[in-house]
C-alpha positions as CSV (number, residue, x, y, z in Angstrom):
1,X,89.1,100.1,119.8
2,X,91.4,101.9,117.7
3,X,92.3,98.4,115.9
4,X,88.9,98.2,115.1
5,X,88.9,101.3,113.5
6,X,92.0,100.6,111.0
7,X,90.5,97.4,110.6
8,X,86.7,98.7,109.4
9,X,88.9,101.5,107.0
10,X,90.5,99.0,105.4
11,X,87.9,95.8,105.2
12,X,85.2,98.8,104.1
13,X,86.1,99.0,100.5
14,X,82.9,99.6,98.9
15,X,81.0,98.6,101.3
16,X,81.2,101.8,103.2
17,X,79.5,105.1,102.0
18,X,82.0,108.0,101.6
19,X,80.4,109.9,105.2
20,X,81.3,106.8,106.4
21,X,84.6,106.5,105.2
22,X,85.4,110.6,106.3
23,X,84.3,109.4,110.2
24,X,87.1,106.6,110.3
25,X,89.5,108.7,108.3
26,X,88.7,111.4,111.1
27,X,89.0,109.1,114.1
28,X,92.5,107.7,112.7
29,X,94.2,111.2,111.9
30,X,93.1,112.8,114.9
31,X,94.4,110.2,117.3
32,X,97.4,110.0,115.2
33,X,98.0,113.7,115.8
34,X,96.2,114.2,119.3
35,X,97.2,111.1,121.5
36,X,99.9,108.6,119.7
37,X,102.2,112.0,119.4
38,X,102.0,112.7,122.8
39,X,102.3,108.9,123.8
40,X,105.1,108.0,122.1
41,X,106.7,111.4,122.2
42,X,106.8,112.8,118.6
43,X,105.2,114.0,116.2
44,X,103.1,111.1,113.6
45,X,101.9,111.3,110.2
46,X,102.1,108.1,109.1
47,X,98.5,107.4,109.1
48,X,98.0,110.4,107.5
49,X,100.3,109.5,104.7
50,X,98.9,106.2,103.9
51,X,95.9,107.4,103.6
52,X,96.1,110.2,101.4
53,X,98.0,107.8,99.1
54,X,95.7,105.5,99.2
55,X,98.2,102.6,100.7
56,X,96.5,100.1,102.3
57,X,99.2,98.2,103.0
58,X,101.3,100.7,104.6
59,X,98.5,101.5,106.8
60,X,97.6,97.6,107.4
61,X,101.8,97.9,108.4
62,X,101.1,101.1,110.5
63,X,98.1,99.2,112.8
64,X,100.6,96.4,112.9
65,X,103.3,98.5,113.9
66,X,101.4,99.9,116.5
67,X,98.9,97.7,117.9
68,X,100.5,94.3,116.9
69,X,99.9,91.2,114.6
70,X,100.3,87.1,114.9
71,X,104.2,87.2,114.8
72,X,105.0,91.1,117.6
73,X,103.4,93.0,120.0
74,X,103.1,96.5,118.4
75,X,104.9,99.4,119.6
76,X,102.4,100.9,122.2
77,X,103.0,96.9,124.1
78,X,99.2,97.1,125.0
79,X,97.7,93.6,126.5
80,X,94.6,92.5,124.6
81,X,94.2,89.5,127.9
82,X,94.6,86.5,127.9
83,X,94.1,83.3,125.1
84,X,92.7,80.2,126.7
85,X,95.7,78.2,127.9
86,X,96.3,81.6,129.5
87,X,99.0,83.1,127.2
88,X,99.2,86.6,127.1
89,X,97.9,88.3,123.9
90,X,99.7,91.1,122.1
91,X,97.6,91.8,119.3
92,X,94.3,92.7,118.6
93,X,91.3,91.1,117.4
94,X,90.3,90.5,114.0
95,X,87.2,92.4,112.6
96,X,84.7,90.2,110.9
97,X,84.5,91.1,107.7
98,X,82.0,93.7,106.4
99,X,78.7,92.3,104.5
100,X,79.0,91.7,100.9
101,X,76.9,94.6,100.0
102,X,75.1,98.0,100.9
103,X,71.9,97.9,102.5
């Protein structure tokens, strides 16, 4: 869930309105600061940091840092199941993208 939540921030562009954008911004920071801290046992602000600069690579880096990507599982190891031959899958899902345009 929290993959899909990096992943919406940054496909959104202008697609999402700004409430929008301050409810994903708010879900990221606060886990950042309430539950990866305590999980991996120090404090975070990396999230925070990338978005306040506006980086959207370093927080595209962060998710993969800590969820995973194609090429390592990401720091938190989570298992996303299982692929069809029956490999194990270390990353997340990709979001579809968002549509072209606000409704």
């Amino acid at each position: 869930m929290l993959s899909y939540v990096f992943q919406r921030y940054l496909k959104g562009g202008e697609i999402l309105y700004a409430d929008q954008k301050e409810q994903l911004v708010s879900v990221l920071v606060d886990t950042e600061q309430s539950c990866l801290s305590k999980i991996i046992g120090k404090p975070r602000f990396d999230i925070k940091r990338a978005i306040e600069s506006g980086d959207a690579s370093a927080l595209q880096k962060e998710h993969n840092n800590l969820l995973g990507d194609e090429t390592k599982a990401g720091e938190l190891n989570l298992n996303y199941g299982k692929d069809a031959s029956g490999t194990l899958i270390t990353y997340p899902l990709v979001l579809a993208s968002p549509p072209a345009e606000k409704k």
